[in-house]
C-alpha positions in Angstrom: 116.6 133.5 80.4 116.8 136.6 82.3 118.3 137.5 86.1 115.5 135.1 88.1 116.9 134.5 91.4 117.2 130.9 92.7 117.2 130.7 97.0 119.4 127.7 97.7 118.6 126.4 101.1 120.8 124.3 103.1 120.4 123.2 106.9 123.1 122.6 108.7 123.9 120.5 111.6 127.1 119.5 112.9 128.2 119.3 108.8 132.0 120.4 109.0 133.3 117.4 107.5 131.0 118.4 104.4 130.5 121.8 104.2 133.5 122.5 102.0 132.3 120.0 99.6 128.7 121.2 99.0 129.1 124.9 99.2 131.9 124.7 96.4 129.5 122.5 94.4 127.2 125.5 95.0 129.2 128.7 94.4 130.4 127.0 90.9 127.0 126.7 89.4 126.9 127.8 85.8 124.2 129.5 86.9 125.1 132.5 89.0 121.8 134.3 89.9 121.6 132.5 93.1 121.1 133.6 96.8 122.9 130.5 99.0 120.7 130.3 102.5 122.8 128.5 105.4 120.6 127.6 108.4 122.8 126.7 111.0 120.6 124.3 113.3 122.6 124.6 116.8 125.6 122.8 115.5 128.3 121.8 118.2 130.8 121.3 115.6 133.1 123.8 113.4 130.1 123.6 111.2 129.0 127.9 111.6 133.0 129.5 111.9 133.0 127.3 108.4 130.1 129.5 107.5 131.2 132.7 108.7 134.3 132.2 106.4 132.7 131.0 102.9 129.9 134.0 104.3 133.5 136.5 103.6 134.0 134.7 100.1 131.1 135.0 98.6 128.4 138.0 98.9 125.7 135.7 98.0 126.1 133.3 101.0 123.4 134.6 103.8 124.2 132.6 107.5 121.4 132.2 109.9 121.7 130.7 112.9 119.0 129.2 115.8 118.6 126.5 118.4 118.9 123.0 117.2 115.2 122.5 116.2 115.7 119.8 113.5 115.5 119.9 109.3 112.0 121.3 109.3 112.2 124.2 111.7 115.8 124.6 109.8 114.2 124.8 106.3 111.0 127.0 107.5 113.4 129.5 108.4 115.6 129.5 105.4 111.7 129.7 103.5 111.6 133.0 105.4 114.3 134.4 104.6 114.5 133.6 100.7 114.2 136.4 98.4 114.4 134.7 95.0 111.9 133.8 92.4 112.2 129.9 92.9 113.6 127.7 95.9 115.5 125.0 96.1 117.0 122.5 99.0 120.8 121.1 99.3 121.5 118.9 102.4 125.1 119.5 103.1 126.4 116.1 102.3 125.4 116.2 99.1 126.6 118.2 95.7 125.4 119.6 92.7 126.3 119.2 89.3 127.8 122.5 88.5 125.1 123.1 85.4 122.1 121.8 87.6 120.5 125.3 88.6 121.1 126.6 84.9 119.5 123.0 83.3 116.5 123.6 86.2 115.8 127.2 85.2 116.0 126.5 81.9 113.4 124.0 81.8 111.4 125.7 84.5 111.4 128.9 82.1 110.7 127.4 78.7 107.4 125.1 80.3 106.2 127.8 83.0 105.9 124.4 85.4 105.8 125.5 89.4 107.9 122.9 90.0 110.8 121.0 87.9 113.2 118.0 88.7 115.8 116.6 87.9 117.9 113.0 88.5 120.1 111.8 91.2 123.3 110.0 91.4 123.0 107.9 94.6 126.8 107.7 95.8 128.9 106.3 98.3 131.3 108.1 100.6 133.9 106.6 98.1 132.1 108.7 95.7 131.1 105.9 93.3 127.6 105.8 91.8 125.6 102.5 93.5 122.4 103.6 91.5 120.6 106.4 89.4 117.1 108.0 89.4 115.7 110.1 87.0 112.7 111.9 85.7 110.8 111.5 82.1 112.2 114.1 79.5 109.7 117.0 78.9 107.1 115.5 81.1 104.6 118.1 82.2 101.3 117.1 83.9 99.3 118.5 85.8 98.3 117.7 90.0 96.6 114.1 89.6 98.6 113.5 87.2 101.9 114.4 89.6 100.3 112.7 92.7 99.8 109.6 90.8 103.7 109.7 89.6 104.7 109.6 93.3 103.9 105.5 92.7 106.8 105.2 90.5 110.2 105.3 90.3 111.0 107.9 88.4 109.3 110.3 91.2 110.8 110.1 94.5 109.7 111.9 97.6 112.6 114.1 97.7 113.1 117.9 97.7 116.6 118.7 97.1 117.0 117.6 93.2 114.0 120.0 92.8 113.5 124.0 92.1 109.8 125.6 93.4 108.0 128.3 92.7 108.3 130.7 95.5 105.1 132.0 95.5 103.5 128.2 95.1 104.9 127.5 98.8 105.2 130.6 100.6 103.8 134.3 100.2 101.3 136.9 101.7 98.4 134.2 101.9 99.9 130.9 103.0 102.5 129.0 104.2 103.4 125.7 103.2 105.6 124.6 106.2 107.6 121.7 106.8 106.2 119.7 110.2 109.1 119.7 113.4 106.8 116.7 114.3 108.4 114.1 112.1 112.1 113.7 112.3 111.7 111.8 109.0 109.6 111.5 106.2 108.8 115.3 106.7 110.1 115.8 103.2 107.0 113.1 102.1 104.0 115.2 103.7 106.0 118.8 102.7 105.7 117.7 99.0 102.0 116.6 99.0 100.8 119.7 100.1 102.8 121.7 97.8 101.7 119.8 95.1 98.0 120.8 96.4 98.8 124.4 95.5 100.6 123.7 91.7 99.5 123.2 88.5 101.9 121.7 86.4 105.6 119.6 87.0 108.2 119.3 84.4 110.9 117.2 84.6 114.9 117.1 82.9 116.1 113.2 82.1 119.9 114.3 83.6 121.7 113.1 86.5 122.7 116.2 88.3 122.3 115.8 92.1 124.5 113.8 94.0 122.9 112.2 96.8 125.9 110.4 99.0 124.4 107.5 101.3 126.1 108.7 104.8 126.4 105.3 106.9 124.6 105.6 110.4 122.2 109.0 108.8 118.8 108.7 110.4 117.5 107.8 106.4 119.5 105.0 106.0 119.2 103.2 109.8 117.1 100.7 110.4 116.9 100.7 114.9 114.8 100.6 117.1 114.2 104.6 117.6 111.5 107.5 117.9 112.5 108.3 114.5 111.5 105.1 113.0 107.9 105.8 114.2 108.3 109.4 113.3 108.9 107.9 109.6 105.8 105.5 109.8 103.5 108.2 111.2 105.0 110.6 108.0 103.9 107.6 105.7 100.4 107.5 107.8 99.8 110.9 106.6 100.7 110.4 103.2 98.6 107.9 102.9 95.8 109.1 103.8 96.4 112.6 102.1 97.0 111.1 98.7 93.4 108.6 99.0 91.6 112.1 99.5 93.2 114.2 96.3 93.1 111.1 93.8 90.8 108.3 94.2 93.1 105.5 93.7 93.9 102.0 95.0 97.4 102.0 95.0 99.7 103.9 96.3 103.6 103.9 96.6 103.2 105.7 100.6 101.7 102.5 101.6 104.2 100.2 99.8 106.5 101.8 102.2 104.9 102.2 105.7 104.3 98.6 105.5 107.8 97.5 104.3 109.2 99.6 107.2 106.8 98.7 109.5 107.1 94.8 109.0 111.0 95.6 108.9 110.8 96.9 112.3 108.5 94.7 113.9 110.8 92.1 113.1 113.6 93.6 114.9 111.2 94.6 117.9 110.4 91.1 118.0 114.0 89.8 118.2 114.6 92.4 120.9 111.8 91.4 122.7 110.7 95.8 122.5 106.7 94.5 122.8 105.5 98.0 123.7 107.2 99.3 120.4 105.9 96.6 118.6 102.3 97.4 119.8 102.5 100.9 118.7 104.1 99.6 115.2 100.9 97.4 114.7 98.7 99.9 115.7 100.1 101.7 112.7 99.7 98.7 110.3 95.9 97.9 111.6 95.1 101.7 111.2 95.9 101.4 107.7 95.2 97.9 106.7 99.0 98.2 105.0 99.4 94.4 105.6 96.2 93.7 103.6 97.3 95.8 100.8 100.3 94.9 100.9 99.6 90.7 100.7 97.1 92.0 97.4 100.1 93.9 95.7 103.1 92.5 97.1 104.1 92.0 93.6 104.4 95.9 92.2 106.5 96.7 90.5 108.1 100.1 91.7 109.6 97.4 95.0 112.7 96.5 94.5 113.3 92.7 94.4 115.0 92.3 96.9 112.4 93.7 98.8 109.6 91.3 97.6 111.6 88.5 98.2 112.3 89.8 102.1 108.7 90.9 102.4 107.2 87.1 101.2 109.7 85.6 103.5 108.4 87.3 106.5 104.9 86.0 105.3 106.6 82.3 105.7 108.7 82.6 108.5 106.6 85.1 110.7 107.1 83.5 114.1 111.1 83.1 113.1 112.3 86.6 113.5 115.6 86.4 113.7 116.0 83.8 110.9 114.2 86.6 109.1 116.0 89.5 109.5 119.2 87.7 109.3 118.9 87.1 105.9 117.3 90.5 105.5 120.7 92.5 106.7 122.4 90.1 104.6 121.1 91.2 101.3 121.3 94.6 102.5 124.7 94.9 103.1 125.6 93.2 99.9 122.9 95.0 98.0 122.6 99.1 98.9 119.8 99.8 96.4 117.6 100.0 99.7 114.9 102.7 99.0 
């Protein structure tokens, strides 16, 4: 398969309880041609003299460090800095299967793809396996085809169970950065425009990214927060990025801003937060999520617990607290929130 070198960028921001645990998922890898990218964002933890001594262990760990700018600013410098024929994203609470890079480069090779993927063990901090998401074996399609696959289930908005073609996402001529603007959902807009610049994706039907579900992480809270709107505004985009590359109705972007938009207006409502819940329906109306959500709130690729929370708040509009009672409720004893 020959000596391609894979850039393995990981941000890093106060990560010391779970450094050890991804950078020894990393330095195992079957695959050994790899070039491991820390970004240190500004942590105020142990989080860099952790670097600095796995940096003396292994020759092919690289440490940056900056300001605390956030994941974006923390990945667009890693992007920089990366060397290697394809790239590839880690968050630090997360692992690696230790033959993931050799499956990726192996598929990657064989169907000359720009990007490939693989599956995703979703994981507790008790390390057990609450649900798994994979791609279609020997899929390869090409840029409609992929945009149209972000709708389902099997393709997920996600960059770190991924490997890229370098020069698809950064080189002499252009830069595909991701936006400091959005504190999340920047990895939703990143992926659009890269697939804007590829040809073909391939995917591997394995299980060999293990995603842990970190309890209070800004991807898994639902609050009252400037990154909640930072995450609707990242779905705005999508949405309207993906109705201008494939003339479609439906559109898995949408699905979500309006779940999480009727999710948080809820919770604005039992707060009694009107200003945010003006700027959430601004949103909604810009959109018309709440139309198109009321004509497909049956798809498929929503969970069903989802469509059952999402027809209740149709019923019970003007009893919020009833609402999102119930809501929490099934989330807590149900964690296949997505």
């Amino acid at each position: 398969m020959g000596k391609d070198v894979i850039s393995v960028i990981i941000p890093i921001y106060n990560g010391e309880l779970y450094i050890e645990r991804c950078l020894n998922s990393i330095v195992n890898q079957t695959y050994e041609y790899l070039e491991i990218i820390l970004v240190n964002d500004g942590s105020s933890d142990r989080s860099e003299n952790i670097c600095i001594e796995w940096k003396k262990r292994d020759k092919r760990i690289h440490l940056y460090s900056q300001v605390n700018k956030g994941v974006s600013e923390a990945r667009n410098l890693g992007m920089s800095k990366a060397t290697g024929k394809y790239i590839a994203f880690v968050d630090v609470d997360d692992t690696c299967e230790s033959d993931m890079y050799y499956c990726l480069h192996e598929r990657i090779s064989k169907t000359h793809s720009d990007i490939v993927y693989c599956g995703l063990n979703r994981r507790n901090q008790q390390n057990v396996i609450l649900r798994q998401q994979a791609g279609i074996d020997s899929l390869q399609c090409n840029i409609s085809v992929a945009i149209e696959q972000l709708k389902e289930k099997y393709y997920d908005c996600m960059t770190f169970n991924r490997l890229f073609l370098r020069e698809r996402i950064w080189n002499d001529n252009y830069q595909i950065k991701f936006k400091n603007c959005y504190a999340i959902g920047e990895d939703y807009v990143w992926l659009l425009e890269v697939l804007r610049k590829c040809n073909s994706v391939s995917a591997i039907n394995k299980y060999l990214y293990n995603y842990y579900m970190i309890e209070g992480s800004a991807s898994h809270s639902i609050c009252l927060d400037k990154r909640n709107l930072y995450h609707l505004y990242a779905l705005e985009e999508c949405s309207r990025n993906i109705e201008s590359m494939v003339n479609t109705g439906k559109n898995d972007p949408k699905n979500r801003l309006y779940i999480q938009a009727r999710i948080l207006t809820l919770i604005a409502y039992v707060k009694k937060d009107y200003d945010y819940l003006r700027e959430i329906e601004i949103v909604v109306r810009r959109n018309q999520a709440e139309k198109y959500w009321f004509i497909n709130r049956e798809n498929s690729n929503i969970s069903k617990m989802k469509q059952v929370f999402m027809n209740i708040t149709y019923k019970l509009r003007v009893n919020g607290k009833i609402t999102l009672w119930i809501y929490n409720f099934a989330r807590d004893k149900k964690l296949e929130i997505r």
